[in-house]
PDB file of N, CA, C and O in Angstrom:
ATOM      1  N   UNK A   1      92.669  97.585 129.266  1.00  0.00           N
ATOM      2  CA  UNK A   1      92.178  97.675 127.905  1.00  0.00           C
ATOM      3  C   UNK A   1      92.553  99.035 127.320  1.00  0.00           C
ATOM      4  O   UNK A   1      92.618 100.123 127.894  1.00  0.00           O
ATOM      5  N   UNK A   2      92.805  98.690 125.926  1.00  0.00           N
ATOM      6  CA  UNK A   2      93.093 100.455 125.331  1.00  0.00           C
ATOM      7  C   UNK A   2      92.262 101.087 124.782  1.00  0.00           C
ATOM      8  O   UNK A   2      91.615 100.588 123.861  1.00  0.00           O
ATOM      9  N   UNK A   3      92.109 102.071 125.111  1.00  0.00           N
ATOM     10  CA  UNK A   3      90.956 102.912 124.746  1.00  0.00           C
ATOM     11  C   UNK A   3      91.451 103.339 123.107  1.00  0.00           C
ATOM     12  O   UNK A   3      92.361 104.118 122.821  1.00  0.00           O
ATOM     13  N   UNK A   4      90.557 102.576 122.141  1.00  0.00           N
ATOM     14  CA  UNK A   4      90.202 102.978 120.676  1.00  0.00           C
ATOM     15  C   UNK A   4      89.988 104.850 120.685  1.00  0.00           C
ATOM     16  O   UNK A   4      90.638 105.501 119.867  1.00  0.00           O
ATOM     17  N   UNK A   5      89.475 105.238 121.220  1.00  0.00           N
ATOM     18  CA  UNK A   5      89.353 106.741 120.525  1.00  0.00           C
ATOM     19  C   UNK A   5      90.622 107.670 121.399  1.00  0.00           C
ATOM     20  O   UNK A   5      90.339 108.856 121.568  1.00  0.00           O
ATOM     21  N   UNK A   6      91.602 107.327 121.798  1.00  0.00           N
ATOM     22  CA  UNK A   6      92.832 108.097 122.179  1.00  0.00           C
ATOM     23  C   UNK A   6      93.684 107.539 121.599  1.00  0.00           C
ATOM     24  O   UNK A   6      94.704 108.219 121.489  1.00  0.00           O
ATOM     25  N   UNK A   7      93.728 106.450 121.108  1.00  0.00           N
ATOM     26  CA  UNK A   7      94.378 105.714 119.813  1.00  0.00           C
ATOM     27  C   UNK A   7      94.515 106.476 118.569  1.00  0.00           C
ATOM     28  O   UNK A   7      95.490 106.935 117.974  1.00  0.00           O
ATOM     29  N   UNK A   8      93.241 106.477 118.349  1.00  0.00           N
ATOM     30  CA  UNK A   8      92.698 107.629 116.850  1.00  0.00           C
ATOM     31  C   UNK A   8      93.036 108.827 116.623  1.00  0.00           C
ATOM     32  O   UNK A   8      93.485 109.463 115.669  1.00  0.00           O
ATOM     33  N   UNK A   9      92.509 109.172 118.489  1.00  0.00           N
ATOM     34  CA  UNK A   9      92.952 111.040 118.135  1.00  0.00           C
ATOM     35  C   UNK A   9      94.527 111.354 118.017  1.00  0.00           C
ATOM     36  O   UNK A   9      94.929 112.420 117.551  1.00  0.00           O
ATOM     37  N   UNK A  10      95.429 110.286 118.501  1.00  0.00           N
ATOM     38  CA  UNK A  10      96.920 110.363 118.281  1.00  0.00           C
ATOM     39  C   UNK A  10      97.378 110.386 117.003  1.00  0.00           C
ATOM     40  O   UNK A  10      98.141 111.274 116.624  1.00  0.00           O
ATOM     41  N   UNK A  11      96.816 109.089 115.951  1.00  0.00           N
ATOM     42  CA  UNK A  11      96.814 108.838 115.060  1.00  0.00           C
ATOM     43  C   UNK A  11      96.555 110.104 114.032  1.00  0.00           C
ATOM     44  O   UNK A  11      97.171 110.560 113.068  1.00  0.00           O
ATOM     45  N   UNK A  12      95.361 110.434 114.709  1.00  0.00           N
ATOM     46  CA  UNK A  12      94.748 111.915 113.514  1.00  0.00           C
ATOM     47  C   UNK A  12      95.455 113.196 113.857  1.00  0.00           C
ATOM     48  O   UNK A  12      95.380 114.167 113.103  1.00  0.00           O
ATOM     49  N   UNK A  13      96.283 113.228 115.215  1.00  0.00           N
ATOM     50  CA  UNK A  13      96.892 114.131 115.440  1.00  0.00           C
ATOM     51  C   UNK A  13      98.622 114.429 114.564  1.00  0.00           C
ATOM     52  O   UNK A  13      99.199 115.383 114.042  1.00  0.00           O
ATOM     53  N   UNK A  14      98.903 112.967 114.829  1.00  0.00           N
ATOM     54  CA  UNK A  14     100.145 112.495 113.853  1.00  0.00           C
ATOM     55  C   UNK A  14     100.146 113.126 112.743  1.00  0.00           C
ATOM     56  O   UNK A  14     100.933 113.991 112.358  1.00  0.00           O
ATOM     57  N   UNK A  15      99.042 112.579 112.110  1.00  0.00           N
ATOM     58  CA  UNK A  15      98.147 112.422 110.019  1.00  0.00           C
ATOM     59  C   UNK A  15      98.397 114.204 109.741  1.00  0.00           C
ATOM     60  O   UNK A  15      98.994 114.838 108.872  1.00  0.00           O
ATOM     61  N   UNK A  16      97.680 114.549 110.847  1.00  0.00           N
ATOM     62  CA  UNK A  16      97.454 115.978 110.333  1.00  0.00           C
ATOM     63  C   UNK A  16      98.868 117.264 110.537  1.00  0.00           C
ATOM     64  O   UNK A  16      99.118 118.275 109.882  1.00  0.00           O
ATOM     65  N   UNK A  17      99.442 116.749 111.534  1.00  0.00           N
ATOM     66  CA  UNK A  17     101.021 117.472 111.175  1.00  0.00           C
ATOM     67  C   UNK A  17     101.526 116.742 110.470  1.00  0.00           C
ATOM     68  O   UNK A  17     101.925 117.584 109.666  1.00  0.00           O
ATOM     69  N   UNK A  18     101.904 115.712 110.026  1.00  0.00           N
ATOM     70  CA  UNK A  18     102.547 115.397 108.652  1.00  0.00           C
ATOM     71  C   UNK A  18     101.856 116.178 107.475  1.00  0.00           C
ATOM     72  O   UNK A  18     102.532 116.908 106.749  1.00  0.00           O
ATOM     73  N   UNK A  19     100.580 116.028 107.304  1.00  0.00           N
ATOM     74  CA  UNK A  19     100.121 117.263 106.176  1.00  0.00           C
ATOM     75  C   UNK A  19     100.251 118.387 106.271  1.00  0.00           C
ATOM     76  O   UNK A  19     100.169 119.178 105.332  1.00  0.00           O
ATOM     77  N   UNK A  20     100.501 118.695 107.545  1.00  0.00           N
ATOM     78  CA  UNK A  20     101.062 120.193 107.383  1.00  0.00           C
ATOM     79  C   UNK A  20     102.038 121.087 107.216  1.00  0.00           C
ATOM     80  O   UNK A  20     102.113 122.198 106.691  1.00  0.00           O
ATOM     81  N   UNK A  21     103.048 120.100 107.982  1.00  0.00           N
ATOM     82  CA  UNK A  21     104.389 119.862 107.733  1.00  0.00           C
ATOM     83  C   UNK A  21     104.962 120.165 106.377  1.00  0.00           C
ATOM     84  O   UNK A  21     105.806 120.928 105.907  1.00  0.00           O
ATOM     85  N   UNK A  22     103.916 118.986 105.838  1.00  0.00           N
ATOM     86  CA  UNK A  22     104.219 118.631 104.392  1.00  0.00           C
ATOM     87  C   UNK A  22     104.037 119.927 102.906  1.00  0.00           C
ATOM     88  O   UNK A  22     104.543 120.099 101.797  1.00  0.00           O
ATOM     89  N   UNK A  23     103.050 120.550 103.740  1.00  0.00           N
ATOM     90  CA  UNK A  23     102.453 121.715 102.737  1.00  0.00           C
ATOM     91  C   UNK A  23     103.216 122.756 103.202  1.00  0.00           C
ATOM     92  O   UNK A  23     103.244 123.613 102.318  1.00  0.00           O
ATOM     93  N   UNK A  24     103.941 123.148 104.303  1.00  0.00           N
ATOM     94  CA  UNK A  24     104.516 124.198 104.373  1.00  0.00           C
ATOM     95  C   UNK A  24     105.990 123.669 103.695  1.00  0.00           C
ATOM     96  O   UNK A  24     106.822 124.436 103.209  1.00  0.00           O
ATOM     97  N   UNK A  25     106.087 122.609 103.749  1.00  0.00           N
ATOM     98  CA  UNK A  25     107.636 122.510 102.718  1.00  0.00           C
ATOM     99  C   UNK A  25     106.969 122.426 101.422  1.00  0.00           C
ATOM    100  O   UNK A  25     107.741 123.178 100.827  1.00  0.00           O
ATOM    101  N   UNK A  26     106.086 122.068 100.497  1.00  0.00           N
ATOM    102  CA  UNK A  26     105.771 122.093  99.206  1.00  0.00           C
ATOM    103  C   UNK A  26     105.443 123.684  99.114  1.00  0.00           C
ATOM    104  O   UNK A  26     105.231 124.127  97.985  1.00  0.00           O
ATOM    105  N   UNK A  27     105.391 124.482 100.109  1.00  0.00           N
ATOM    106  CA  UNK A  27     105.025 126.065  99.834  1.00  0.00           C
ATOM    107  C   UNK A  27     106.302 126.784  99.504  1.00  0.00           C
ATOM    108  O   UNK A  27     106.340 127.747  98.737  1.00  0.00           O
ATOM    109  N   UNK A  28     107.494 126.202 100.203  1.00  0.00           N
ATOM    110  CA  UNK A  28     108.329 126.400 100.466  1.00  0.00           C
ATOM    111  C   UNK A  28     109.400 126.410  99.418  1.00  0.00           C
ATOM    112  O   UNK A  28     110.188 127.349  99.309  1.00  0.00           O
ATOM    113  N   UNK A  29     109.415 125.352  98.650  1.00  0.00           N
ATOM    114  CA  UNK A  29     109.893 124.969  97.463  1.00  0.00           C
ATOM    115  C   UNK A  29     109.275 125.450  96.444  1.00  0.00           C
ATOM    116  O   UNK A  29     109.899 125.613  95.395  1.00  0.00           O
ATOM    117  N   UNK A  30     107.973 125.764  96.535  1.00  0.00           N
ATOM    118  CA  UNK A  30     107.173 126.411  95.202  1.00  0.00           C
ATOM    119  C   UNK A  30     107.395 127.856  94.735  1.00  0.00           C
ATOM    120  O   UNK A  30     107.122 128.487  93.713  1.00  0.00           O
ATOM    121  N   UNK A  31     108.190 128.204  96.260  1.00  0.00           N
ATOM    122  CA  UNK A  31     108.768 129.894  96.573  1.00  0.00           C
ATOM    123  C   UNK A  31     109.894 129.764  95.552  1.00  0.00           C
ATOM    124  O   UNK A  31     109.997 130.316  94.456  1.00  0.00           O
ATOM    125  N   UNK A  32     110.585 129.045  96.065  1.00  0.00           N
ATOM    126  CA  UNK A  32     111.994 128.856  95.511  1.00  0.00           C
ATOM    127  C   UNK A  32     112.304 128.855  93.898  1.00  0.00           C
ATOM    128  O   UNK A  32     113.205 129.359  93.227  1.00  0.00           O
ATOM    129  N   UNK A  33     110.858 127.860  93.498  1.00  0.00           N
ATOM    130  CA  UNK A  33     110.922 127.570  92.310  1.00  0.00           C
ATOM    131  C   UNK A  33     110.697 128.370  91.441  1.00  0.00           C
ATOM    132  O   UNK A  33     111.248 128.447  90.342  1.00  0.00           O
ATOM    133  N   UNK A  34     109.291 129.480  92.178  1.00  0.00           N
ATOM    134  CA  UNK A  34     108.990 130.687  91.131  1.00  0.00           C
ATOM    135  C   UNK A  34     110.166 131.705  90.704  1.00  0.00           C
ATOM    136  O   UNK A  34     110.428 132.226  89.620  1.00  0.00           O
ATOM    137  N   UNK A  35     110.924 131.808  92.291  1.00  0.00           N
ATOM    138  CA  UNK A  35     111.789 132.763  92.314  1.00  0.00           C
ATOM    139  C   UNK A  35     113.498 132.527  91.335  1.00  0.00           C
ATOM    140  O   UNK A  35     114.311 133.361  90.937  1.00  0.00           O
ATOM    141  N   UNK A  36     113.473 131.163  91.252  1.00  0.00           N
ATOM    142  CA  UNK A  36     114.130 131.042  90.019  1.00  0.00           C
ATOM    143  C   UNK A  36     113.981 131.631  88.321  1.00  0.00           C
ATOM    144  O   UNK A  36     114.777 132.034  87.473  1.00  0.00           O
ATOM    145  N   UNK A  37     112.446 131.411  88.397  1.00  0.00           N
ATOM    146  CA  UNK A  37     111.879 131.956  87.043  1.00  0.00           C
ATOM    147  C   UNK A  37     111.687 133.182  86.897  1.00  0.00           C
ATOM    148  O   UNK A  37     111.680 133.739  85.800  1.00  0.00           O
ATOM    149  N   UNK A  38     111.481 133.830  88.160  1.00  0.00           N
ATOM    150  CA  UNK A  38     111.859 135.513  87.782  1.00  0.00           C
ATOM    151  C   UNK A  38     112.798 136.022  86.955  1.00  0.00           C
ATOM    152  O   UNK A  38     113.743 135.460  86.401  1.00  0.00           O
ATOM    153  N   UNK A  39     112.245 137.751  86.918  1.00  0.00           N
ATOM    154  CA  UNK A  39     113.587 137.885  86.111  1.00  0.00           C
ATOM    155  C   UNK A  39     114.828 138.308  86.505  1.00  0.00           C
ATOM    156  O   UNK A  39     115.649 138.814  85.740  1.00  0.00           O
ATOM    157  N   UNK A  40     115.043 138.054  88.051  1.00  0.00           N
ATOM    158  CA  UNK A  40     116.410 138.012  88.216  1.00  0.00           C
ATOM    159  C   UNK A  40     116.802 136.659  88.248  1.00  0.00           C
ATOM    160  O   UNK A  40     118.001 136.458  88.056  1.00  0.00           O
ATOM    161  N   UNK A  41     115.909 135.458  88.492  1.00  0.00           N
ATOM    162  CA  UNK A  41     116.695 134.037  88.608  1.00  0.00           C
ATOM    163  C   UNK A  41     117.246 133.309  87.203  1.00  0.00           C
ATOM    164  O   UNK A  41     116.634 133.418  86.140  1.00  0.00           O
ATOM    165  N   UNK A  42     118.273 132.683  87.325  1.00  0.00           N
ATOM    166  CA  UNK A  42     118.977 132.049  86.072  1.00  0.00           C
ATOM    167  C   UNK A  42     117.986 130.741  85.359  1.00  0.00           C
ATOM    168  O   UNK A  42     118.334 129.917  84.513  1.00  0.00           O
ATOM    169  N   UNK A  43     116.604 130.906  86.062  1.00  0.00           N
ATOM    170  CA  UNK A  43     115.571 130.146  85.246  1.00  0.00           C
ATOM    171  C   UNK A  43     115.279 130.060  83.927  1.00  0.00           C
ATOM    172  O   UNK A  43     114.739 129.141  83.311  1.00  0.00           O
ATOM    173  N   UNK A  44     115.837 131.487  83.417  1.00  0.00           N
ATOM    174  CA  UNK A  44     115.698 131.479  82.352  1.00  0.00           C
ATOM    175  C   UNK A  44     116.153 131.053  81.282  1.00  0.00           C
ATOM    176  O   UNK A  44     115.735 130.767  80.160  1.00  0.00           O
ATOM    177  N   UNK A  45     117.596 131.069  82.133  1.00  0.00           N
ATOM    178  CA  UNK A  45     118.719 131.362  81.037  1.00  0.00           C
ATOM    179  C   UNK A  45     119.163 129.795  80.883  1.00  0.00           C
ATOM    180  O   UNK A  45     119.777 129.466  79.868  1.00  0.00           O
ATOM    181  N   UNK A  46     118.906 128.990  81.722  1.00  0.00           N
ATOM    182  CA  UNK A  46     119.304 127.706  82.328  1.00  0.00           C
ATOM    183  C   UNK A  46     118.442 126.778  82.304  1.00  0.00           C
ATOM    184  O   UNK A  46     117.313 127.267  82.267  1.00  0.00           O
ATOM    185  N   UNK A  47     118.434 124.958  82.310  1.00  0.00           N
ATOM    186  CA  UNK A  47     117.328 124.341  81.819  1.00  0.00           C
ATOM    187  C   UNK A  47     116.832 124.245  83.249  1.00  0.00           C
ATOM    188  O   UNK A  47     117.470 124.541  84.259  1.00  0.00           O
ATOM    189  N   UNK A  48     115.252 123.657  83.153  1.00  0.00           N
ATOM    190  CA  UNK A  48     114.325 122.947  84.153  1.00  0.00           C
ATOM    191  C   UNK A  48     115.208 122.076  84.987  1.00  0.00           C
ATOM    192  O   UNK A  48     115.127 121.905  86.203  1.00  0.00           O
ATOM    193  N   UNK A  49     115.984 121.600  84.230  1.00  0.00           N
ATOM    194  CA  UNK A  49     116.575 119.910  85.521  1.00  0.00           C
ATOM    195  C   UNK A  49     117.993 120.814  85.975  1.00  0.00           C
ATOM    196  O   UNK A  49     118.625 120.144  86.793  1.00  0.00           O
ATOM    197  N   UNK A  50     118.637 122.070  85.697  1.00  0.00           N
ATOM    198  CA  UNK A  50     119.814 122.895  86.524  1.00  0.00           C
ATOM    199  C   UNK A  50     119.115 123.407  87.560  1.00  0.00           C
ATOM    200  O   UNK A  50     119.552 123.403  88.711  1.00  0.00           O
ATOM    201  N   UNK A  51     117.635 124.026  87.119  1.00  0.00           N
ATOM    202  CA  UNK A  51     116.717 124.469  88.594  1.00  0.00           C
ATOM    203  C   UNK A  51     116.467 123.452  89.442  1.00  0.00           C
ATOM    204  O   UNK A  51     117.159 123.526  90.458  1.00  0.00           O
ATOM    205  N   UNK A  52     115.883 122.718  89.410  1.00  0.00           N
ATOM    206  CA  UNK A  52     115.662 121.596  90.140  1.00  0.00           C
ATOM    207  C   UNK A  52     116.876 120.965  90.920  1.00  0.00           C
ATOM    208  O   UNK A  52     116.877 120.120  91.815  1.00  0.00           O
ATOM    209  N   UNK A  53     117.928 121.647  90.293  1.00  0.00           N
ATOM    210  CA  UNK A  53     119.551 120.812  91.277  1.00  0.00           C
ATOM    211  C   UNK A  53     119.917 121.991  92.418  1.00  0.00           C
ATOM    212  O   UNK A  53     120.550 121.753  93.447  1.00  0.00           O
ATOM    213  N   UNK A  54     119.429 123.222  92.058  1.00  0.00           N
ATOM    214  CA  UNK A  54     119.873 124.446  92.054  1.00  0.00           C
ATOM    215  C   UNK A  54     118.802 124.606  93.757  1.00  0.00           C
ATOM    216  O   UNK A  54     119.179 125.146  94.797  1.00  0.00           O
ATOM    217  N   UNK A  55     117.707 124.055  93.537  1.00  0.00           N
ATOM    218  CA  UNK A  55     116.757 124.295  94.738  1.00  0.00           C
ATOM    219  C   UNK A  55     116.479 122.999  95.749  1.00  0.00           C
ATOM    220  O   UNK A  55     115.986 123.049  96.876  1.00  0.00           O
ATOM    221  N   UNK A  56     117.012 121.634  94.902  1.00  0.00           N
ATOM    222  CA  UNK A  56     117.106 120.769  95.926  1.00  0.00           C
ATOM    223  C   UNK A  56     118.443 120.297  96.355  1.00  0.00           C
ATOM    224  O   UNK A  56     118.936 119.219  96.026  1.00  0.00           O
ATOM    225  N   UNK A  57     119.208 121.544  97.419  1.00  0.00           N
ATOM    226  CA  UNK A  57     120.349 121.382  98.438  1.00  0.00           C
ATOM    227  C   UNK A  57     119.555 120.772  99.655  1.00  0.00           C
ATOM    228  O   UNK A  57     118.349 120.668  99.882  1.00  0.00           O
ATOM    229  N   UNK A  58     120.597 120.436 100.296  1.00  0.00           N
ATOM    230  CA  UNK A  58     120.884 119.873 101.698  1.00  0.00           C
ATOM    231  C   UNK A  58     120.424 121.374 102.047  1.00  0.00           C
ATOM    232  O   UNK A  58     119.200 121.496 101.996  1.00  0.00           O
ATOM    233  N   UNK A  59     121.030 122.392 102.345  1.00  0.00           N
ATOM    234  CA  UNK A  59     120.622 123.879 103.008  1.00  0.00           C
ATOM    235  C   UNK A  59     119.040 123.848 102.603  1.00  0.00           C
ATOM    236  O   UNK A  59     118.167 123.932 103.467  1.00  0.00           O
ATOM    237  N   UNK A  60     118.796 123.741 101.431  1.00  0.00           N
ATOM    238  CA  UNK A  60     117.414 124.240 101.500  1.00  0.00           C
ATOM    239  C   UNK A  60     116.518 123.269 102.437  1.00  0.00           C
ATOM    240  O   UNK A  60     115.716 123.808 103.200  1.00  0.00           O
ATOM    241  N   UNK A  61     116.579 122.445 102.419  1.00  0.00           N
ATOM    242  CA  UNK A  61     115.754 120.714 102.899  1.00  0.00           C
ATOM    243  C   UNK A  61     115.660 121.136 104.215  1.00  0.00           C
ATOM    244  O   UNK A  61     114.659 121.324 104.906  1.00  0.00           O
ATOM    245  N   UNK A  62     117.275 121.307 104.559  1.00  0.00           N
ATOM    246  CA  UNK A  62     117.200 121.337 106.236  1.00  0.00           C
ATOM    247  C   UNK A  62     116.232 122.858 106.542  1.00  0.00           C
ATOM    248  O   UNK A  62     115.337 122.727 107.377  1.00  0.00           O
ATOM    249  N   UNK A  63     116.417 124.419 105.820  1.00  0.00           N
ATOM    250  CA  UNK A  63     115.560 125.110 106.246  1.00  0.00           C
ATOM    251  C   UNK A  63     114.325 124.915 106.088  1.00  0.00           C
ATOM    252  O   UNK A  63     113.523 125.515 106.803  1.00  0.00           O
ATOM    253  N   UNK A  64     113.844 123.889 104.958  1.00  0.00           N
ATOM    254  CA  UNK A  64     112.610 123.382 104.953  1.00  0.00           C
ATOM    255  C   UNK A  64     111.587 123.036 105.885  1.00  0.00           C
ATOM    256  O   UNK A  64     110.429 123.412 106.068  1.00  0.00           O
ATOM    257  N   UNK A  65     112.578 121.967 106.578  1.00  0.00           N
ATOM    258  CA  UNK A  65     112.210 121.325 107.693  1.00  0.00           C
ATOM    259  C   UNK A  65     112.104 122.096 109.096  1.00  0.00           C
ATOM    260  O   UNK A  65     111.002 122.076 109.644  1.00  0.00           O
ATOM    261  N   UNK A  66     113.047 122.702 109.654  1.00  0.00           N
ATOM    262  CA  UNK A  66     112.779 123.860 110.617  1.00  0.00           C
ATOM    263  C   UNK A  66     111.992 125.050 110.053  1.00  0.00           C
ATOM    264  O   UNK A  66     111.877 125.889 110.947  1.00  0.00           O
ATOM    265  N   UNK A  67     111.458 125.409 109.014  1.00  0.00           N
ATOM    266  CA  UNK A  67     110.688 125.970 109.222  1.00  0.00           C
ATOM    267  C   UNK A  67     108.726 125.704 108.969  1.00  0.00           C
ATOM    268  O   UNK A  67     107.801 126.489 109.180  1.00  0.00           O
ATOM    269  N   UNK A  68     108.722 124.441 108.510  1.00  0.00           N
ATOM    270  CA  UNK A  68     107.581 123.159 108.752  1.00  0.00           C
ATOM    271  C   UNK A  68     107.381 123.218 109.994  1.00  0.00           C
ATOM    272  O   UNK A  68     106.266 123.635 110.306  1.00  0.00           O
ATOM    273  N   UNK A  69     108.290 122.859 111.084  1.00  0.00           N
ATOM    274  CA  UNK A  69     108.121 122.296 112.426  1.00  0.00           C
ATOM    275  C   UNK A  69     107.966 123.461 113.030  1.00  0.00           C
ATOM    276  O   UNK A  69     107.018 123.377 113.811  1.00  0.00           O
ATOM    277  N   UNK A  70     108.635 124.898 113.038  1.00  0.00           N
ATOM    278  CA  UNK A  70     108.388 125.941 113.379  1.00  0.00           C
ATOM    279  C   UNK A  70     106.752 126.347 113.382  1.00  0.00           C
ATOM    280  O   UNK A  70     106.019 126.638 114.327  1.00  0.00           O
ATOM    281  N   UNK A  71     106.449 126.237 111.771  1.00  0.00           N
ATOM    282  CA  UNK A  71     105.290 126.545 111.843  1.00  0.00           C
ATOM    283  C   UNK A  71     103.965 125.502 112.268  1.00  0.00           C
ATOM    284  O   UNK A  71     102.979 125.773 112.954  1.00  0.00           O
ATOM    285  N   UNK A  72     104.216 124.632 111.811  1.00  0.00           N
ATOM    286  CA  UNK A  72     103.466 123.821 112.685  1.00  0.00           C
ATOM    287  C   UNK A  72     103.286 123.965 114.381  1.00  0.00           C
ATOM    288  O   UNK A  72     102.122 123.947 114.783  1.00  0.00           O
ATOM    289  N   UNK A  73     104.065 124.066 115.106  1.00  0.00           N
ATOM    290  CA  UNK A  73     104.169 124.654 116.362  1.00  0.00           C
ATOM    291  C   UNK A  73     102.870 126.285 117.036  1.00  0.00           C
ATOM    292  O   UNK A  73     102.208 126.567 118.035  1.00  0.00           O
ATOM    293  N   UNK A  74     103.271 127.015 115.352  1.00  0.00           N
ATOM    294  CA  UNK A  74     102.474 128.114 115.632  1.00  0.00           C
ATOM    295  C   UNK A  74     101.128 127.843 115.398  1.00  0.00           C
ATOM    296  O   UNK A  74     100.131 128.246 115.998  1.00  0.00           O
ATOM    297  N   UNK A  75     101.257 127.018 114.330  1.00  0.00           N
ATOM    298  CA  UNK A  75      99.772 127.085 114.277  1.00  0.00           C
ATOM    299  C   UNK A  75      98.576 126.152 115.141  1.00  0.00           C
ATOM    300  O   UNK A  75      97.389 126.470 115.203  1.00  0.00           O
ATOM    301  N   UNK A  76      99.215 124.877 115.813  1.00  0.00           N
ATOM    302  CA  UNK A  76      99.189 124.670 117.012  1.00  0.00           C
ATOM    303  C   UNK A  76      98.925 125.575 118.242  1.00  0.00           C
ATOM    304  O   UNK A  76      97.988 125.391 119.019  1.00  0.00           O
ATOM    305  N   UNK A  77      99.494 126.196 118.307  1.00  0.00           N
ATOM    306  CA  UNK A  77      99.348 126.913 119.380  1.00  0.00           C
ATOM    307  C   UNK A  77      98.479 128.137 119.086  1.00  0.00           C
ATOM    308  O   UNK A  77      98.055 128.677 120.107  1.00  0.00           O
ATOM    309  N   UNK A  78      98.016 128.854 117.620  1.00  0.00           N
ATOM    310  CA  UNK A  78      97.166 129.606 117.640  1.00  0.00           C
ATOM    311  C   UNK A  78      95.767 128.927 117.856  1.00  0.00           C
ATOM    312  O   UNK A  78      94.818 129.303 118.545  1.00  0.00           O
ATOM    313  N   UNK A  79      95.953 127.569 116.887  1.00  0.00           N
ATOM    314  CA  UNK A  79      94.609 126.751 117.204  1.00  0.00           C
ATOM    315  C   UNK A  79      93.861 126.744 118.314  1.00  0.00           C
ATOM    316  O   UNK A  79      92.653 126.898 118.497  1.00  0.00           O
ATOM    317  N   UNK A  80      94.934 126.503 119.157  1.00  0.00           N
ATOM    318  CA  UNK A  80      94.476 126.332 120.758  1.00  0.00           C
ATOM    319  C   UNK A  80      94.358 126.956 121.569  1.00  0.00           C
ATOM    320  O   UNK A  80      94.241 126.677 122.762  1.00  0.00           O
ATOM    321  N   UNK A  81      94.375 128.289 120.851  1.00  0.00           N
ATOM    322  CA  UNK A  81      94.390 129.788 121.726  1.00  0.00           C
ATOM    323  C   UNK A  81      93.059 130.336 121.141  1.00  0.00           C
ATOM    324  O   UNK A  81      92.234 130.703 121.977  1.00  0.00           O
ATOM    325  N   UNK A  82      92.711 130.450 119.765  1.00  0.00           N
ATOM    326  CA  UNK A  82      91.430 130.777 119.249  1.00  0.00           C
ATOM    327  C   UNK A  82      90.261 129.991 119.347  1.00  0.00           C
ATOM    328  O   UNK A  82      89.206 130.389 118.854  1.00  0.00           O
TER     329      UNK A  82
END
C-alpha cells in the first residue's frame, strides 16, 4: 500500500521549488527590466515591446534558469542547516 503522506510531502516538496524557482526568475527579469529603464539603459529612448525583445534572449532564460536552480539548492540547504 502507498503511503498518502510521502505522496504529499513529495508533491509539496515539488509545488514549493517550482515557486521558488519561479520567483527567483521573475526577480531576475524584474532586474533586467528596471535596469533597462535606468539612465544608462536604451529604455528610454526605445519602446516597451524593443525592451521586452531586448531581455527575453535565449542567454538570459538559460542564466535564469541556472541561477533559480542554483539558488534553490542554497536555500535548501540553508533551510536544513538552520
Amino acid at each position: 500500500m502507498i503511503n498518502n503522506k510521502s505522496k504529499e510531502s513529495s508533491f509539496t516538496r515539488i509545488l514549493r521549488g517550482l515557486i521558488e524557482t519561479g520567483f527567483i526568475i521573475f526577480l531576475f527579469y524584474s532586474n533586467l527590466l528596471m535596469g533597462e529603464f535606468d539612465r544608462t539603459g536604451n529604455g528610454q529612448r526605445k519602446s516597451f515591446i524593443w525592451v521586452l525583445g531586448d531581455i527575453f534572449t535565449t542567454a538570459n532564460f538559460a542564466i535564469a534558469i541556472i541561477a533559480a536552480i542554483a539558488g534553490y539548492f542554497v536555500f535548501e540547504f540553508l533551510r536544513k542547516k538552520i
